[in-house]
N, C-alpha and C positions, 0 to 999 in steps of 0.2 A: 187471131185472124185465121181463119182456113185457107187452105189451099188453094181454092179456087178464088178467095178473093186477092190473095197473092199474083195470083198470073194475071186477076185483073188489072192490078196496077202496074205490071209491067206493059203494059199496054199503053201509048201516046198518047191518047184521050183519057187517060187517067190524070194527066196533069191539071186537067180543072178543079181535083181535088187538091191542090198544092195548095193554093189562097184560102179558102175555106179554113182548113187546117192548122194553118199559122193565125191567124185572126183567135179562132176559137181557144189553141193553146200558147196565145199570144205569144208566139217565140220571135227572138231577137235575129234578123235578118241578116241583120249587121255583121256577126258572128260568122257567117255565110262566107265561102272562096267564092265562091259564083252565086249571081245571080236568078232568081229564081225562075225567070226565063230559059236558060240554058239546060234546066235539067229534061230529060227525055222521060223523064212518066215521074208519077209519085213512088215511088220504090229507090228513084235511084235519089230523091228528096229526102228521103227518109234516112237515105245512111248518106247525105251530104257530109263534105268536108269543111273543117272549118277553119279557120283564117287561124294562122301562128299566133300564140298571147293571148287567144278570143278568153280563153277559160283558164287564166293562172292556178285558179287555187287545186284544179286537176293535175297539172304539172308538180305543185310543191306534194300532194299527195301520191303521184310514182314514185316520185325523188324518195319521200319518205318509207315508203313500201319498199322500195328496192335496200336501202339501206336496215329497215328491220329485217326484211331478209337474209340478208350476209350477217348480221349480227347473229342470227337465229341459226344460221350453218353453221359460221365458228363456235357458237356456244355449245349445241349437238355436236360436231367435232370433235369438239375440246373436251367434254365430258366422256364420248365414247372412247376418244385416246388414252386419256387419264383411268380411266375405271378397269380400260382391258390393261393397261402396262401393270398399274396397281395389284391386281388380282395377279400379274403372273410374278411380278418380285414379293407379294406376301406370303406367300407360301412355303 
């Protein structure tokens, strides 16, 4: 999207693109905090919020990222601790 068509959808007559748009990428409304009346142009549609639960299996995929992460520090950790102490008592 360029720039200019960005500032056009911040604009309040942008919002007759909102319905077109869900139709065509048949998106689930449902999922939606608000109503798709309430938003003030297509931009601010575009990065709607969406209802607690709407998308579980996103939530178990943080959960899982966040926990390979700390796995992934302590094992980097645990390696670098181990290798530097090792190297200075084998000598």
């Amino acid at each position: 999207m360029s720039y200019k068509q960005g500032k056009a959808y911040n604009r309040p007559d942008s919002k007759v693109h909102i319905r077109p748009f869900i139709d065509f990428h048949q998106i689930d409304m449902s999922e939606s905090l608000l109503p798709i009346e309430d938003f003030p142009n297509f931009n601010e549609f575009f990065y709607r919020a969406l209802k607690p639960g709407s998308r579980p299996i996103f939530e178990q995929v943080l959960f899982f990222l966040f926990i390979y992460l700390e796995i992934s520090f302590f094992l980097d950790f645990s390696l670098i601790f181990h290798s530097f102490f090792n190297s200075k008592f084998e000598s």
